[in-house]
Structures are given as structure tokens and as C-alpha cells.
Residue frames as a rotation matrix with the C-alpha (Angstrom) as fourth column:
UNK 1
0.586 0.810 0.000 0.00
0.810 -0.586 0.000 0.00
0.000 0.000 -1.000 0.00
UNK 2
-0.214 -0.378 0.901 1.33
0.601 -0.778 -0.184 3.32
0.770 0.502 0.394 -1.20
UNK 3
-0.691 -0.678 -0.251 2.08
0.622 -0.381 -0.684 6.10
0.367 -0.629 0.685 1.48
UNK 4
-0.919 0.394 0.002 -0.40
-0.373 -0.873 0.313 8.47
0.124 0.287 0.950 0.48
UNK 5
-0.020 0.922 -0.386 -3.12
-0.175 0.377 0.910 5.90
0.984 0.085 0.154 0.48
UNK 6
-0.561 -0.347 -0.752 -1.82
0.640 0.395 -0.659 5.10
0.525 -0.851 0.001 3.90
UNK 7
-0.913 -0.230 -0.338 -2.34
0.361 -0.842 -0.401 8.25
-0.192 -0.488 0.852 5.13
UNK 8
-0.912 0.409 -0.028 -5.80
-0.130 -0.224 0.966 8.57
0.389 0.884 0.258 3.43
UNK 9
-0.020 0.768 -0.641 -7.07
0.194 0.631 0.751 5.95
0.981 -0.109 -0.161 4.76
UNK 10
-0.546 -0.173 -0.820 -5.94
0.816 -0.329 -0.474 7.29
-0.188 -0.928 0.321 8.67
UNK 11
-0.973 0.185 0.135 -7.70
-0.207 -0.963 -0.172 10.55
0.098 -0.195 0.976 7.62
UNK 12
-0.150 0.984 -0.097 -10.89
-0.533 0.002 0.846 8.91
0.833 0.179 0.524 6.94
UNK 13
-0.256 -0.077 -0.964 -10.42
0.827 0.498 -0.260 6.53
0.500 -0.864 -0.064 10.26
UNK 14
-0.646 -0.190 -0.739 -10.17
0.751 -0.335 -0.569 9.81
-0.139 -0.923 0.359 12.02
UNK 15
-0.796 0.572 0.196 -13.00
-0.557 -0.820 0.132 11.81
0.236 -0.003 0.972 10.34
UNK 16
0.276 0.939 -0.206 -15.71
-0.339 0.295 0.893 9.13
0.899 -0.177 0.400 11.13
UNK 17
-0.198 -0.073 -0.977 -14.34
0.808 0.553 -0.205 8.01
0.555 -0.830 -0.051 14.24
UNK 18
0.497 0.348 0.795 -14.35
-0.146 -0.870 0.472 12.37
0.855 -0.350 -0.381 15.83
UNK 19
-0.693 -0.449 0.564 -12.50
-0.673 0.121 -0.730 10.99
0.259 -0.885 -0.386 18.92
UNK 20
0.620 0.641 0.453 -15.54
-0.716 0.699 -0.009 7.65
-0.322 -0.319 0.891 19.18
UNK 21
-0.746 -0.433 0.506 -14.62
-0.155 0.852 0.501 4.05
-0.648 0.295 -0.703 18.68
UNK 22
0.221 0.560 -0.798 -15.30
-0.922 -0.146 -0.358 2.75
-0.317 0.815 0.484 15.20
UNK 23
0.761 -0.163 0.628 -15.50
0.393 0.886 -0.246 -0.99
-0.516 0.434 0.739 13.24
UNK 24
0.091 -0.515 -0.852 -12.26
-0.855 -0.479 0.198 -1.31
-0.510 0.711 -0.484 11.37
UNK 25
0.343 0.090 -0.935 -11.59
-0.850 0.452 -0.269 -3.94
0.399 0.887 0.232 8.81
UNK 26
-0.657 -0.549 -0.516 -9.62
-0.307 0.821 -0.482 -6.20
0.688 -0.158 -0.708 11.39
UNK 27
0.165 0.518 -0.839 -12.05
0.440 0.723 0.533 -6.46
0.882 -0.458 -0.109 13.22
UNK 28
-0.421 -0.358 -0.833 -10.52
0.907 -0.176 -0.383 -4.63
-0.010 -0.917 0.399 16.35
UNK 29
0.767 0.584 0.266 -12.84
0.474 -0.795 0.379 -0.86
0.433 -0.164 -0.886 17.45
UNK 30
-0.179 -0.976 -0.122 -10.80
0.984 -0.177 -0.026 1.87
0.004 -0.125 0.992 17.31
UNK 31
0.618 0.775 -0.131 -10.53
0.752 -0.632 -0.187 5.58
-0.228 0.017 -0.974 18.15
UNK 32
-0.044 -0.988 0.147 -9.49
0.998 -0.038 0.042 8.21
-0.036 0.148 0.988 16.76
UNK 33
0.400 0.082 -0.913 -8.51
0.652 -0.725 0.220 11.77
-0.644 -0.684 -0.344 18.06
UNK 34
-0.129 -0.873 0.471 -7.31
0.914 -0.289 -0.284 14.68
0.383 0.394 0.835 15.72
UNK 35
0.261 0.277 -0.925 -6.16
0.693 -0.721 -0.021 18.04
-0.672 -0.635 -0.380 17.65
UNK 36
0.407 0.144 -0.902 -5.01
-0.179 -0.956 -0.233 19.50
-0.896 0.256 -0.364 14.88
UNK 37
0.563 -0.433 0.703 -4.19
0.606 0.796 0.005 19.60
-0.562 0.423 0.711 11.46
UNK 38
-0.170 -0.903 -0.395 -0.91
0.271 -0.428 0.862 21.85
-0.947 0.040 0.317 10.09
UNK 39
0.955 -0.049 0.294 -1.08
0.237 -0.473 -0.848 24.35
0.181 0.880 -0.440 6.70
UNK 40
0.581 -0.584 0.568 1.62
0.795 0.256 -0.549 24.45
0.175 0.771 0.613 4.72
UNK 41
0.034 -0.432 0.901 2.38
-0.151 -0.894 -0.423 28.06
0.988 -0.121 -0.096 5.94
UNK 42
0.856 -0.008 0.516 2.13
-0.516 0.028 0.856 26.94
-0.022 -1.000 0.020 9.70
UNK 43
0.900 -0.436 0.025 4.46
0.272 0.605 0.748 24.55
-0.341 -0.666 0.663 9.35
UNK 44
0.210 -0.747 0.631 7.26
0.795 -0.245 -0.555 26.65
0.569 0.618 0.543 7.20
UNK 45
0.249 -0.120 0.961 7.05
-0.457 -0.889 0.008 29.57
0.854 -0.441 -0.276 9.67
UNK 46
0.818 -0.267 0.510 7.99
-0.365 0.444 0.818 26.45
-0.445 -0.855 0.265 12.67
UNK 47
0.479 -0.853 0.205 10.98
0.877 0.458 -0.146 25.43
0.031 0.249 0.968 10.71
UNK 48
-0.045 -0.829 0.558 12.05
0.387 -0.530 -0.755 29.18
0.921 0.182 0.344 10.01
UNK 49
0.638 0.175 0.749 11.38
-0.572 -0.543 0.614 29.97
0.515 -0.821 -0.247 13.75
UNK 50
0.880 0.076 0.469 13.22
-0.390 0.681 0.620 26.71
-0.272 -0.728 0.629 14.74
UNK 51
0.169 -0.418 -0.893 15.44
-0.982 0.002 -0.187 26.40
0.080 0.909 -0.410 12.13
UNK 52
-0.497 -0.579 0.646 14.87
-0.356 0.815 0.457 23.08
-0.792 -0.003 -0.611 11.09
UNK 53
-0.422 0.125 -0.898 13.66
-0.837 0.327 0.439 20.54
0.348 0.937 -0.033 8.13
UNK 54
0.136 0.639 0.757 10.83
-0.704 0.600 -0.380 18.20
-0.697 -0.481 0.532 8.75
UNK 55
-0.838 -0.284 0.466 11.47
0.204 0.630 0.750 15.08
-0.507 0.723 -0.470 6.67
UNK 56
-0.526 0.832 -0.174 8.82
-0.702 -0.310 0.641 15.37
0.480 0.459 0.748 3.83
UNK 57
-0.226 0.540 -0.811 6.94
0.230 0.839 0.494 12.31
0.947 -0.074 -0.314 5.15
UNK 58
-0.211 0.552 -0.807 6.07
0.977 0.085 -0.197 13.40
-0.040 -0.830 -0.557 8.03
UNK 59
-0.945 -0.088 -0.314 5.25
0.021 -0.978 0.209 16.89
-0.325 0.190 0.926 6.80
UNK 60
-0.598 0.629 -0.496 2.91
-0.298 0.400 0.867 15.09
0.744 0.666 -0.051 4.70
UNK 61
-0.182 0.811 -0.557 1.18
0.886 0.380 0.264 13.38
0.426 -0.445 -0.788 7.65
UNK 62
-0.658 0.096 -0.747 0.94
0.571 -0.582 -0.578 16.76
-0.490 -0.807 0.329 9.54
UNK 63
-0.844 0.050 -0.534 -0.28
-0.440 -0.634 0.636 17.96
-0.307 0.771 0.557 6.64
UNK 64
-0.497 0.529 -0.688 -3.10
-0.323 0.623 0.712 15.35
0.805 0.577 -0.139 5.57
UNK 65
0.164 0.669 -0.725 -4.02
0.556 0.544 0.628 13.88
0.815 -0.506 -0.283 9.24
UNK 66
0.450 -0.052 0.892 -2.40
-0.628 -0.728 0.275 16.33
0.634 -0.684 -0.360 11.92
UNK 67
-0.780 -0.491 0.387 -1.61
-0.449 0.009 -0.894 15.93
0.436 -0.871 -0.228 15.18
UNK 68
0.064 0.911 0.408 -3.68
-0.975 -0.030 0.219 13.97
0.212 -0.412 0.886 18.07
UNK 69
-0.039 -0.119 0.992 -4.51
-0.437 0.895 0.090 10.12
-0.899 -0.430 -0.087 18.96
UNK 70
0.107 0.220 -0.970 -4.69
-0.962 0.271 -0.044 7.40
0.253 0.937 0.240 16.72
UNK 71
-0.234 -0.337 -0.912 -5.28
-0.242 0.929 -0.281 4.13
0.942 0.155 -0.299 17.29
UNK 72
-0.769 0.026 0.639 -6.57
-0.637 -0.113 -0.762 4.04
0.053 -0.993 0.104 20.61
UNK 73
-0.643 0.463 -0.610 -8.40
0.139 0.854 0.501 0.73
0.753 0.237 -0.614 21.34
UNK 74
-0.228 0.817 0.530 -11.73
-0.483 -0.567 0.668 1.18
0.846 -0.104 0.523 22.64
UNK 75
0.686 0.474 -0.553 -11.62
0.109 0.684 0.722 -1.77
0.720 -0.555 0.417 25.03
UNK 76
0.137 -0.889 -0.437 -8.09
0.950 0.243 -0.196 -0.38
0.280 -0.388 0.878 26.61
UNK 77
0.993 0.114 -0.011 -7.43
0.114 -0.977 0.178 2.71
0.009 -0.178 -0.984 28.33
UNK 78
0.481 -0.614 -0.626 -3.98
-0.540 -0.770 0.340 4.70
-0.691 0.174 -0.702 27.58
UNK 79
0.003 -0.349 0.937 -3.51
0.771 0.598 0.220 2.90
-0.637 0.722 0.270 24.20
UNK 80
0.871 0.381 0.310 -3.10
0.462 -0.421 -0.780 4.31
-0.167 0.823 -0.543 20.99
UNK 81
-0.082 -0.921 0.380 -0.21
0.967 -0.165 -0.192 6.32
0.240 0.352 0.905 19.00
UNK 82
0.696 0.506 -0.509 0.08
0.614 -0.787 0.057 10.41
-0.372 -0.352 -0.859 20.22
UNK 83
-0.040 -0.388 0.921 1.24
0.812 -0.549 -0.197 12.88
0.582 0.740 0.337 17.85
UNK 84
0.176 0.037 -0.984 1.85
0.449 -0.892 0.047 16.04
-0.876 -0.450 -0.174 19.84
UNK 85
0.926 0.225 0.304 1.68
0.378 -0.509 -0.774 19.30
-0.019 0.831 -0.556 18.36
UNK 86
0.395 -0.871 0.293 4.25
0.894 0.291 -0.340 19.98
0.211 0.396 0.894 16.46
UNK 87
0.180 -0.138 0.974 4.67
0.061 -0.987 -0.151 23.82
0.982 0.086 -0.169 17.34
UNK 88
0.902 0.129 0.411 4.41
-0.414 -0.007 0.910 22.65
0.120 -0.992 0.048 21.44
UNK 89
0.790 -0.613 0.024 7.32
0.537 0.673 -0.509 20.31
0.296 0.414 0.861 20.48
UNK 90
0.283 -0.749 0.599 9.31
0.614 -0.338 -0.713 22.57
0.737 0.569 0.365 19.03
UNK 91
0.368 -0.309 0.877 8.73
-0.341 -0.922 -0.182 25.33
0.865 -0.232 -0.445 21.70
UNK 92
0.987 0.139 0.086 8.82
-0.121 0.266 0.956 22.85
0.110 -0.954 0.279 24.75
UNK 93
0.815 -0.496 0.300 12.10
0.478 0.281 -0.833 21.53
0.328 0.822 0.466 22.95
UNK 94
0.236 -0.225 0.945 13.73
0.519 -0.793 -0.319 25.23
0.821 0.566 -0.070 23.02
UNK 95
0.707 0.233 0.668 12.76
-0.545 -0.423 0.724 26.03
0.451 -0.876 -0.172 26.78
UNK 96
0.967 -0.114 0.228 14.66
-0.153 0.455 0.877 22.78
-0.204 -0.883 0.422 28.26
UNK 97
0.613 -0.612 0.500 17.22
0.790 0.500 -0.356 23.02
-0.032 0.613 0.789 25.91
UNK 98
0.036 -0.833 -0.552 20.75
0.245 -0.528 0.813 25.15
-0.969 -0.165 0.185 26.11
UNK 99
-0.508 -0.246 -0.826 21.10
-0.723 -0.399 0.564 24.66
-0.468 0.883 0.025 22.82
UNK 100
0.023 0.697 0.717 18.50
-0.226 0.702 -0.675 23.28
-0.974 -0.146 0.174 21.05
UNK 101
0.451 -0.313 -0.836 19.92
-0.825 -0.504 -0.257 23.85
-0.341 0.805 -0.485 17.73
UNK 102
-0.572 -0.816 0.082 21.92
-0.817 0.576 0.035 20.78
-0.076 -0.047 -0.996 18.52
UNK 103
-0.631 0.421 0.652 18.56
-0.088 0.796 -0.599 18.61
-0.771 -0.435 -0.465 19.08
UNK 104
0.637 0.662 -0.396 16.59
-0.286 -0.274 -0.918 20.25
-0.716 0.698 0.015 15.91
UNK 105
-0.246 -0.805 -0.540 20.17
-0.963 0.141 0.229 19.52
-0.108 0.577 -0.810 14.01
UNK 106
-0.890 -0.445 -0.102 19.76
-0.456 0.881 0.130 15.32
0.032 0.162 -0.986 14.58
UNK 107
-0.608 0.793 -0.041 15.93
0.691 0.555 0.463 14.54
0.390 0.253 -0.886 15.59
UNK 108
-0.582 0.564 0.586 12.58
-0.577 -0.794 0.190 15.56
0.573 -0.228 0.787 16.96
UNK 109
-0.848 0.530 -0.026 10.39
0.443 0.679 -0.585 14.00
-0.292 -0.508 -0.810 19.57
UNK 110
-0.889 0.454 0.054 7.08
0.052 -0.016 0.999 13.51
0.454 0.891 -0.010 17.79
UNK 111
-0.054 0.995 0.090 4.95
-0.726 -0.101 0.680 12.07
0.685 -0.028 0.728 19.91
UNK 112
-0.733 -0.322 0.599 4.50
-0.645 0.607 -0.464 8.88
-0.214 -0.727 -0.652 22.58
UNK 113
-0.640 0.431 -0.636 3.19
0.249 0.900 0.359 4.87
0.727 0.071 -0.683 22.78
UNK 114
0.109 0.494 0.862 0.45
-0.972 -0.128 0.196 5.72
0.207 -0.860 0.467 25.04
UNK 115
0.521 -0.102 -0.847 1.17
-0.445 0.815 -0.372 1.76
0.728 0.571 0.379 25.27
UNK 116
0.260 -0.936 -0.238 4.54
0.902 0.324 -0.287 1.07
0.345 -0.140 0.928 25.99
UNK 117
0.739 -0.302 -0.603 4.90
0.196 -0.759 0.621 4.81
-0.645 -0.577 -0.502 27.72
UNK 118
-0.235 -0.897 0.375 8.20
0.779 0.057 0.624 5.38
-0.581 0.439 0.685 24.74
UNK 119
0.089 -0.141 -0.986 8.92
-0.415 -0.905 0.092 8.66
-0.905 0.401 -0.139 22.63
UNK 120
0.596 0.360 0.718 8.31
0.705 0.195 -0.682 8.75
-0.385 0.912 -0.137 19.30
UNK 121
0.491 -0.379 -0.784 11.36
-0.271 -0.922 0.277 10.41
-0.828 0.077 -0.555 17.51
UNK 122
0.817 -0.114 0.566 12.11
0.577 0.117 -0.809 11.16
0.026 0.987 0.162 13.90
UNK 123
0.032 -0.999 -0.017 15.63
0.815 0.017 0.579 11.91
-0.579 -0.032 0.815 12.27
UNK 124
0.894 0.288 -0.344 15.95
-0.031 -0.725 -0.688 15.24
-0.447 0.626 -0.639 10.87
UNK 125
0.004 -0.929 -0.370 20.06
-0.400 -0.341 0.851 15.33
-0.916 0.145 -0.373 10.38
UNK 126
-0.085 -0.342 -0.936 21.43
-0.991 0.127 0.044 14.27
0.104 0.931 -0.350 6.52
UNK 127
-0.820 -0.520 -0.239 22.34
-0.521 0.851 -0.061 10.78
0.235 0.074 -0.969 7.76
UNK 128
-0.941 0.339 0.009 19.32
0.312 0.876 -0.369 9.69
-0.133 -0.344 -0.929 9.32
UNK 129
-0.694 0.719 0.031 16.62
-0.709 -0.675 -0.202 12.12
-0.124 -0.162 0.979 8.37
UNK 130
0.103 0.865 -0.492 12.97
-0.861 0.325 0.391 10.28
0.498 0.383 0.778 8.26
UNK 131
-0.642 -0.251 -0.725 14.68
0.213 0.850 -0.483 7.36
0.737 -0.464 -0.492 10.23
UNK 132
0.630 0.513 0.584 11.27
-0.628 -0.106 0.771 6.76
0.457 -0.852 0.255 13.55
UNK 133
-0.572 -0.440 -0.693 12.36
0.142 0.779 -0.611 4.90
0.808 -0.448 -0.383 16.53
UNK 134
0.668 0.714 0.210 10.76
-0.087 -0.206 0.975 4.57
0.739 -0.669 -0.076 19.65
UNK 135
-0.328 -0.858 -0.395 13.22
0.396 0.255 -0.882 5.61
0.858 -0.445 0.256 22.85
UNK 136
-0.020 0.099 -0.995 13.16
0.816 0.576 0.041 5.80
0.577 -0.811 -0.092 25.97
UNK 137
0.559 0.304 -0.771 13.95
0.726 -0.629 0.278 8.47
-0.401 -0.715 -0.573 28.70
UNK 138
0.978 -0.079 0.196 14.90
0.015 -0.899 -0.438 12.18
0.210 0.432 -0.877 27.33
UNK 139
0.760 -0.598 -0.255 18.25
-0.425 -0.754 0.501 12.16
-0.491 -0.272 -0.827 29.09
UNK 140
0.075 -0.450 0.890 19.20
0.425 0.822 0.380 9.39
-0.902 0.350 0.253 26.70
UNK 141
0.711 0.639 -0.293 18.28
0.126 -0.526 -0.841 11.41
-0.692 0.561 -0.454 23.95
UNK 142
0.622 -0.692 -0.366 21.83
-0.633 -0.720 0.285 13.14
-0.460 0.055 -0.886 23.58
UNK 143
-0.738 -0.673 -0.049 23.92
-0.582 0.598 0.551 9.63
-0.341 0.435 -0.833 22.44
UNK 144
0.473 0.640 0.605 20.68
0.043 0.669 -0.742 8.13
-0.880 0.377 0.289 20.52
UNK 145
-0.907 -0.394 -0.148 22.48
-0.285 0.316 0.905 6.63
-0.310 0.863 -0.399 17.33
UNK 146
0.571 0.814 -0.106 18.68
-0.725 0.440 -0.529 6.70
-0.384 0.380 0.842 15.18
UNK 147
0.434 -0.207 -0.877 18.72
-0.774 0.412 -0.481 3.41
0.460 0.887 0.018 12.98
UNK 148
-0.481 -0.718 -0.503 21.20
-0.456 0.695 -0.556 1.47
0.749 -0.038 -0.661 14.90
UNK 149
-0.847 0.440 0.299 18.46
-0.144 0.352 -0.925 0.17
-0.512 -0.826 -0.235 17.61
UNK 150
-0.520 0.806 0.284 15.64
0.809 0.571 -0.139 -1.19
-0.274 0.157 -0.949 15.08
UNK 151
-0.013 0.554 -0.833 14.59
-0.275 -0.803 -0.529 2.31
-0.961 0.222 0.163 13.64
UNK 152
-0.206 0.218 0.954 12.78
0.909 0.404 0.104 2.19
-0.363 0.888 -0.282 10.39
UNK 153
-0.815 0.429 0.389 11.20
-0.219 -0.850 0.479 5.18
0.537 0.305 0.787 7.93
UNK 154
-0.621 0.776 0.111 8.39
-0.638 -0.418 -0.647 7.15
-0.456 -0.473 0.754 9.12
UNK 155
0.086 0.790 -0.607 6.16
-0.991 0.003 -0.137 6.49
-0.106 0.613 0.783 6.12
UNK 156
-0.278 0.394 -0.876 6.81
-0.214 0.864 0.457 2.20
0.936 0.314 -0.156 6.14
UNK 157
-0.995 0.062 0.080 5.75
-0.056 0.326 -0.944 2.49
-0.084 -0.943 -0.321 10.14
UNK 158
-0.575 0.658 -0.486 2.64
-0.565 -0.749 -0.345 4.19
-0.591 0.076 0.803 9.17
UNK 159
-0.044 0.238 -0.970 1.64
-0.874 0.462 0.153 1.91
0.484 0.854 0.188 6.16
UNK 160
-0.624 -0.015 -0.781 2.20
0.110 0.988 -0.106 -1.21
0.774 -0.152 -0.615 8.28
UNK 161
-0.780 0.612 0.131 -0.09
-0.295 -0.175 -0.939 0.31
-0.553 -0.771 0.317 11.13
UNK 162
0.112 0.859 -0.500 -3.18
-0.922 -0.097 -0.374 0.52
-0.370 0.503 0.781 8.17
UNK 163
-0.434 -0.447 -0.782 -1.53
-0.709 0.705 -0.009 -2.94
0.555 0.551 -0.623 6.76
UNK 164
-0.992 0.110 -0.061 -2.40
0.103 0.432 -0.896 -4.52
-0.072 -0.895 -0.440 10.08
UNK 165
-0.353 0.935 -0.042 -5.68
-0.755 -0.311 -0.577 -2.98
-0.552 -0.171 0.816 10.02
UNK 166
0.266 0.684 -0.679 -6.93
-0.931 0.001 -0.365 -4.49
-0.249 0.729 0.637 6.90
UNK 167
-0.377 -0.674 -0.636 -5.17
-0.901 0.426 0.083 -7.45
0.215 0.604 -0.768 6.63
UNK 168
-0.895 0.205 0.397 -6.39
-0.201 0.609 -0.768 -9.34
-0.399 -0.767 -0.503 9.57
UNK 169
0.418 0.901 0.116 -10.73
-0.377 0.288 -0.880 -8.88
-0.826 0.325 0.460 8.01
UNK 170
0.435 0.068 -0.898 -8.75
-0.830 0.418 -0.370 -10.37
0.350 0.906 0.238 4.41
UNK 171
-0.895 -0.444 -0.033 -7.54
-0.397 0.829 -0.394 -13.22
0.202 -0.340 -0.919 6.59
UNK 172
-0.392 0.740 0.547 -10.50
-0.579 0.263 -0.771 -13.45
-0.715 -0.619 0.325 8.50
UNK 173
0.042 0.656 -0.753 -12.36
-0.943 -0.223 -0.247 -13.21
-0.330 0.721 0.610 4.92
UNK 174
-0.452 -0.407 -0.794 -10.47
-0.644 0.764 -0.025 -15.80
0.617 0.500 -0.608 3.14
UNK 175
-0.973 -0.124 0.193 -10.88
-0.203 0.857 -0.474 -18.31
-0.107 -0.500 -0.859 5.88
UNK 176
-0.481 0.867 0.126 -14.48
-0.504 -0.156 -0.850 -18.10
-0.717 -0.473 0.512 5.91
UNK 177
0.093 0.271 -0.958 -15.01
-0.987 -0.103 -0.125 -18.20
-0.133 0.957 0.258 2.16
């Protein structure tokens, strides 16, 4: 499944769901929360305030689905994927940070596993830009080596989240048939 369709299909998840639990294709009621979603001119005036470069893929999801929950199982309480806003990020970021230049230079914390309680953080530097991982506590942050602990791209995390989704009701299907 193509990126864009990925991302499509998460926008429509999250306009009929409104923040309710909804049937998805696997079979598993989900909910889904958006707090906001990011114009093109919002999010070019947080890079030239921040000076940084958002990888396009995830520019693209701020851009198409926003910010907010996603995935949050209806039958579980503090589940689901959280996208903070990207402008709170950036400014929270900026405040705890001497030099935050250095932290906007290599990644960004995105967002958290409401799950597994782990940061969500994307590579912005040359070498690893677009590289997600999920890590741990903040003061680790400083010697995170993206990639070299099981980090993948943004956009094939994203695609295997909706992959899941739909696969499981064409398993289901098949068997039935």
C-alpha cells in the first residue's frame, strides 16, 4: 500500500471516528482523536522559527491527518499512538534546551506509545533524516544513534499500522469463504 493511500485511509479513520470508537476492517474498534491539522504556511514559519527541516513524510502526515490520537483501542485505556503538536514540540524543545539547535540539528520527539509509555522520535540530520524509533527516557536522547536500535522510515511504520488494520478482516475473509 502506497504512502499516500496510507495516510488517506488514517484521515478517513479519524474523520468518522471524531475521537468515538469505530468498526475497522480487522475487526478490532478503534478511536481516533485529531487536535489539529498543520497548513503548509504553519508549518514553514515552525521550521524558520526553529530552524529546522521536517522530513517530507512526516510533513505530509501533519499535513493530511495532523496531530492527536490514533489508534486508541476502545476496550483499553492509555492505548493508541500520540502525535503532539508539532509547534508545542518545538517550543517545549527550546525552553529545556541550552542549545536546542543541537537537538533540531539530529531529531525531533514527535509524539508517545500511550502503550509502551516510549517517545516517538524522527531523524531530521542528513544521515538519518525520516529514520522513527521509539526511545526511551529524554536524558538518553543526547547519544541516541537513530537506525542502529531497530529504527525504520516514518512512512513504512505508518503503512504497516493501516496494513495490520486491513489485513487481519482479508484473513478473517479468506478463511471463511
Amino acid at each position: 500500500m502506497e504512502y499516500y493511500a496510507c495516510l488517506k485511509q488514517i484521515a478517513e479513520w479519524a474523520s468518522l471516528s471524531n475521537g468515538k470508537p469505530i468498526d475497522t476492517p480487522c475487526g478490532v474498534r478503534y478511536w481516533f482523536g485529531v487536535e489539529k491539522r498543520f497548513s503548509e504556511d504553519e508549518l514553514s514559519e515552525i521550521e524558520s522559527e526553529y530552524n529546522l527541516r521536517l522530513p517530507m513524510p512526516f510533513r505530509q502526515f501533519l499535513l493530511t491527518i495532523g496531530c492527536g490520537v490514533f489508534f486508541g483501542e476502545e476496550s483499553k485505556e492509555r492505548t493508541g499512538i500520540q502525535f503532539r503538536r508539532i509547534d508545542d514540540i518545538c517550543y517545549t524543545v527550546s525552553t529545556m534546551s541550552d542549545q536546542p539547535q543541537k537537538v533540531f540539528a539530529r531529531f525531533l520527539p514527535i509524539g508517545i506509545d500511550r502503550t509502551g509509555g516510549k517517545a516517538l522520535i524522527i531523524g531530521l540530520g542528513d544521515e538519518d533524516a525520516n529514520v522513527f524509533e521509539f526511545a526511551s527516557l529524554p536524558e538518553k536522547w543526547e547519544s541516541l544513534e537513530l537506525g542502529k536500535n531497530g529504527g525504520r522510515r516514518f512512512e513504512l511504520w505508518i503503512c504497516d499500522l493501516v496494513r495490520r488494520a486491513l489485513k487481519v478482516q482479508r484473513s478473517a475473509t479468506d478463511r471463511e469463504v
